[in-house]
C-alpha positions as CSV (number, residue, x, y, z in Angstrom):
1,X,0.0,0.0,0.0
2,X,2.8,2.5,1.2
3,X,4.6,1.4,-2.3
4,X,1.4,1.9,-4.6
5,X,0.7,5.4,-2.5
6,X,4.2,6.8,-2.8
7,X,4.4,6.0,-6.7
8,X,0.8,7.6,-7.1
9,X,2.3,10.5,-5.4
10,X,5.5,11.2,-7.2
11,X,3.4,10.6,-10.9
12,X,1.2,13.3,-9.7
13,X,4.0,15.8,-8.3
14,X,6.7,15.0,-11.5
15,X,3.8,15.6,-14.5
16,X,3.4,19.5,-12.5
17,X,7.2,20.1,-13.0
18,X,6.7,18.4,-17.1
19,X,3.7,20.5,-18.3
20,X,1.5,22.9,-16.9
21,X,-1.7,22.2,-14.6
22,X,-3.8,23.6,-17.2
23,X,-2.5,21.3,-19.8
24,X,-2.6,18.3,-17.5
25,X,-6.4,19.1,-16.3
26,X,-7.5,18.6,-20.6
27,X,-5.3,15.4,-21.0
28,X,-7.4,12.5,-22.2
29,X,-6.1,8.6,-20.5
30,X,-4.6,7.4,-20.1
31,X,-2.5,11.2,-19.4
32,X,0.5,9.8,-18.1
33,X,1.0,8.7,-21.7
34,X,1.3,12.3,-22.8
35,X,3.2,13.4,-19.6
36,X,5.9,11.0,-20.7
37,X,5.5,11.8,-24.5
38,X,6.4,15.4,-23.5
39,X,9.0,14.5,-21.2
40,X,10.9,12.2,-23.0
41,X,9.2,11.3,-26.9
42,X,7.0,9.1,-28.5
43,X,8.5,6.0,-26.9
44,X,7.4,6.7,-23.6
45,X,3.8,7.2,-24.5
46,X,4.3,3.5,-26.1
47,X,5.3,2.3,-22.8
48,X,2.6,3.8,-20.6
49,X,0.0,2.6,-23.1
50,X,1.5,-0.8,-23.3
51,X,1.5,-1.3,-19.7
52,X,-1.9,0.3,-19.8
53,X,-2.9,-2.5,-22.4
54,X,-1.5,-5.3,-19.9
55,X,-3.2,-3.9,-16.5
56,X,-6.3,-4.2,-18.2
57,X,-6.0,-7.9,-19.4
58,X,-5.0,-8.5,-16.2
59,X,-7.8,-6.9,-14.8
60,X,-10.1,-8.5,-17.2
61,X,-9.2,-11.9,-16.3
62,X,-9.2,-11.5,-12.9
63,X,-12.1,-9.9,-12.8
64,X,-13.9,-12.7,-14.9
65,X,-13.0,-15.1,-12.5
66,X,-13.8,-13.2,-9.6
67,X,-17.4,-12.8,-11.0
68,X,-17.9,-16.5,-12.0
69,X,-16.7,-17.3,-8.2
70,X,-18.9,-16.3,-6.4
71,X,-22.0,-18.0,-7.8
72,X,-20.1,-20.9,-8.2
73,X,-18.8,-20.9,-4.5
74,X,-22.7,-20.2,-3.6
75,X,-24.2,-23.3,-5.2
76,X,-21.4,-25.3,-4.0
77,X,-22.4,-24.1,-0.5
78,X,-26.5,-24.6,-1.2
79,X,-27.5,-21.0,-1.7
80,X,-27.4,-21.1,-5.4
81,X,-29.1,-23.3,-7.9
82,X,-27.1,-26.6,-8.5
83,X,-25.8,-25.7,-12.4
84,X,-24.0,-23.3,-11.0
85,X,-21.8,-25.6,-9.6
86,X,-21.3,-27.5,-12.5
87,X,-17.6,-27.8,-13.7
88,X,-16.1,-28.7,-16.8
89,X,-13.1,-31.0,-17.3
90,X,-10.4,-28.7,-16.3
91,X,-12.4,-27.9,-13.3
92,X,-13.8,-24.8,-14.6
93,X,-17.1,-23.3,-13.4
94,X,-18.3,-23.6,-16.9
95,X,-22.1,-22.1,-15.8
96,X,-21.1,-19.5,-14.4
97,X,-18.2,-18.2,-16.5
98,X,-20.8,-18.2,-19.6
99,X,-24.0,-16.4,-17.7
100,X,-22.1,-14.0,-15.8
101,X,-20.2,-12.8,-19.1
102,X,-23.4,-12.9,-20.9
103,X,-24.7,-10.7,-18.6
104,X,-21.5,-8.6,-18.9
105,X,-21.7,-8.4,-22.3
106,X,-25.8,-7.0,-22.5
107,X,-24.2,-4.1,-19.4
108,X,-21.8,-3.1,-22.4
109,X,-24.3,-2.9,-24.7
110,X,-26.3,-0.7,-22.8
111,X,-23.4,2.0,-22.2
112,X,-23.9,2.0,-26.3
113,X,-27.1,3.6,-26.4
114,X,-26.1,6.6,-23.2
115,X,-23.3,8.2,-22.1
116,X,-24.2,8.7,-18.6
117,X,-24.9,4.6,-18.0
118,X,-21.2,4.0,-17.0
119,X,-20.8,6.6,-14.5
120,X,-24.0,5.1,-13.1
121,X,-23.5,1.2,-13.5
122,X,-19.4,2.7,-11.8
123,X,-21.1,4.7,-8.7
124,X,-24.1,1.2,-8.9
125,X,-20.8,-1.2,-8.8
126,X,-19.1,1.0,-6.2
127,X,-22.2,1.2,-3.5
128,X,-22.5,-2.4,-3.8
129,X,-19.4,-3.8,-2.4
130,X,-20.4,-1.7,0.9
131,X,-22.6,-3.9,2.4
132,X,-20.3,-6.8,2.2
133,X,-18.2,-5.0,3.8
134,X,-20.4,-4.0,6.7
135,X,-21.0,-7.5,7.2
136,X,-17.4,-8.5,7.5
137,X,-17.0,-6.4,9.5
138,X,-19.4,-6.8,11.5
139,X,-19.3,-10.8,11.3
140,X,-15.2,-10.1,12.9
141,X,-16.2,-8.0,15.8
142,X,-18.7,-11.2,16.8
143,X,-16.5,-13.5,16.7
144,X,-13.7,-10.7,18.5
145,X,-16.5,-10.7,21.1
146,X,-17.9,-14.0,21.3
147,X,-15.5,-16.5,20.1
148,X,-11.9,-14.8,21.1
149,X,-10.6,-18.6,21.3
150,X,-11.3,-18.4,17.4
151,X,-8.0,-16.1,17.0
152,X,-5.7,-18.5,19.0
153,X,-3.0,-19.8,15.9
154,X,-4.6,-17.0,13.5
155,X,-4.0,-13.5,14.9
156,X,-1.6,-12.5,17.3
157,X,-1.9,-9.7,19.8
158,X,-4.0,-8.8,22.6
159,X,-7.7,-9.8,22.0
160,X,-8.8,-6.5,22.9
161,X,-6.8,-4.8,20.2
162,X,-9.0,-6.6,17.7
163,X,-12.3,-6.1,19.4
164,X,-11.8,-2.2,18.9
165,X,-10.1,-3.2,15.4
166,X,-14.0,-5.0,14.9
167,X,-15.5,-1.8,16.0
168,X,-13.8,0.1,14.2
169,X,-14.2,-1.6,11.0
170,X,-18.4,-1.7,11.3
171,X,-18.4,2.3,12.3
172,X,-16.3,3.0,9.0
173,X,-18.3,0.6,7.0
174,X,-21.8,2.4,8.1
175,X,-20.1,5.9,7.3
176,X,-19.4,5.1,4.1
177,X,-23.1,3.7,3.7
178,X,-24.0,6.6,4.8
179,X,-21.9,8.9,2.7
180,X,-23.2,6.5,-0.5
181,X,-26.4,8.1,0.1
182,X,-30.1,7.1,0.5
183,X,-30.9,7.1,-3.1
184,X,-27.7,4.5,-4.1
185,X,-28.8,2.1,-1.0
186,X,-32.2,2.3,-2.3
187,X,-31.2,1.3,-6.2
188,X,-28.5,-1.3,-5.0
189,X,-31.7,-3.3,-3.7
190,X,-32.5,-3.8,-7.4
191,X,-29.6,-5.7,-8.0
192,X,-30.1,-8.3,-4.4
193,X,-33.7,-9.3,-6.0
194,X,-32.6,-11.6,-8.3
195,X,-29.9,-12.7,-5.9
196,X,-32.9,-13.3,-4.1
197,X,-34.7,-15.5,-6.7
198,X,-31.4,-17.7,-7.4
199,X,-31.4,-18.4,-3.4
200,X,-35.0,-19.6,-3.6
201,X,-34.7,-21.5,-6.4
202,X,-31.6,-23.5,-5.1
203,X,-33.5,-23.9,-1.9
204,X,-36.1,-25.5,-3.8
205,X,-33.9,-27.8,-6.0
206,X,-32.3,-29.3,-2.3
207,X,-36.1,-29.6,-0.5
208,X,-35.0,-26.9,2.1
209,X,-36.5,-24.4,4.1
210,X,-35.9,-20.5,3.6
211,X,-36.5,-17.4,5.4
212,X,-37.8,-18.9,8.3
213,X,-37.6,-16.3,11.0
214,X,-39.4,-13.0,11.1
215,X,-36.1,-11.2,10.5
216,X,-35.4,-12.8,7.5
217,X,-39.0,-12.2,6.3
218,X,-38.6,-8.2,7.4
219,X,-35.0,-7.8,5.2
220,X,-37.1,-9.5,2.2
221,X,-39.9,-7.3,2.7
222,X,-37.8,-3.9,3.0
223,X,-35.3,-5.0,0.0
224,X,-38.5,-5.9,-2.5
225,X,-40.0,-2.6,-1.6
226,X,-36.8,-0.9,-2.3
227,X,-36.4,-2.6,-5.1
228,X,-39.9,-1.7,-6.6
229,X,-39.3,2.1,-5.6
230,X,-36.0,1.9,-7.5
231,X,-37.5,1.0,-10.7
232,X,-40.1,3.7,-9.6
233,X,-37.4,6.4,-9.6
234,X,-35.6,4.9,-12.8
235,X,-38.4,5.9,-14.8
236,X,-40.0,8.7,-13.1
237,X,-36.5,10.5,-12.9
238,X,-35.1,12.0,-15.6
239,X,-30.9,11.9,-15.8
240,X,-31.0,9.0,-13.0
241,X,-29.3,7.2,-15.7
């Protein structure tokens, strides 16, 4: 982290002392490419974009698998429908890689039709991860709290030291639920629906029971209403994407 920070740093500080602010403000991406095109010629603008090139493969793949994990990982744990933990002969989640970058695939044809979809699908994307961070977090102050013998072999240090760590961690999460706003919590409940329908449907498939006590019923209720006054919004509001 301290590596990544400092190089992001001295980028930003060296391309003031290569071109002027106003120049740099107007640069298209990936701008370091022209920062080093001015500083040293065409050669470095090659690099940048070639590394540029790279980062993205590599974040293409990774995100692909990423994406086709954790339905996979679901069904394999009984929360998902069973073809979704169906691999192929390598091992691969084969159901799962093809949906999930079907779906992909239809969220790039939409940005086709509007410019503003990205930056909403990016902020959408962005809000979403919050909540499972909340959780986390809030899933290792229990066990910090209830289960300190959990940490024996795992963590070292005083217990107390990760009990306020814990704390710490479901305070920050809320803020930045918080800071996400009521309208992005509201239209992230959009996307848990059919999240919501898969974990029904594998339920189903394996004769189990689901959403059994009155809390569970009360977060379905509050996310299907949210979910229904999100669509509400999408096409009563104008610019909302």
């Amino acid at each position: 982290f301290i590596c990544v920070l400092t190089l992001y740093l001295t980028v930003s500080i060296l391309s003031m002392g290569v071109m002027p602010l106003s120049e740099l403000a107007n640069l298209e991406n990936p701008a370091l490419a022209y920062v080093m095109q001015a500083a040293v010629g065409d050669w470095g603008a090659v690099l940048i974009n070639f590394a540029v090139s790279l980062s993205l493969i590599g974040a293409m793949l990774g995100y692909t698998v990423l994406a086709s994990e954790s339905p996979f990982e679901a069904a394999e744990e009984g929360v998902f429908i069973k073809a979704f933990a169906k691999t192929n002969a390598k091992g691969a989640p084969v159901v799962t890689l093809v949906v999930t970058n079907i779906i992909i695939e239809l969220f790039l044809i939409t940005w086709l039709f509007t410019d503003s979809t990205y930056q909403f699908f990016y902020t959408l994307s962005a809000g979403m991860i919050l909540l499972p961070y909340l959780l986390s977090a809030a899933y290792f102050a229990k066990v910090a709290f209830k289960e300190p013998e959990a940490f024996k072999g795992h963590l070292s240090g005083p217990i107390l030291w990760w009990r306020i760590l814990g704390c710490v961690g479901v305070v920050y999460s809320l803020f930045l639920s918080w800071a996400a706003g009521v309208l992005g919590v509201i239209l992230m409940c959009l996307l848990y629906v059919p999240g919501i329908i898969m974990y029904i449907w594998g339920k189903k498939e394996r004769g189990e029971k689901y959403f059994q006590s009155a809390l569970d019923k009360v977060v379905l209720v509050v996310i299907i209403a949210a979910a229904c006054l999100s669509i509400y919004l999408l096409v009563t509001t104008p610019g909302l994407v």
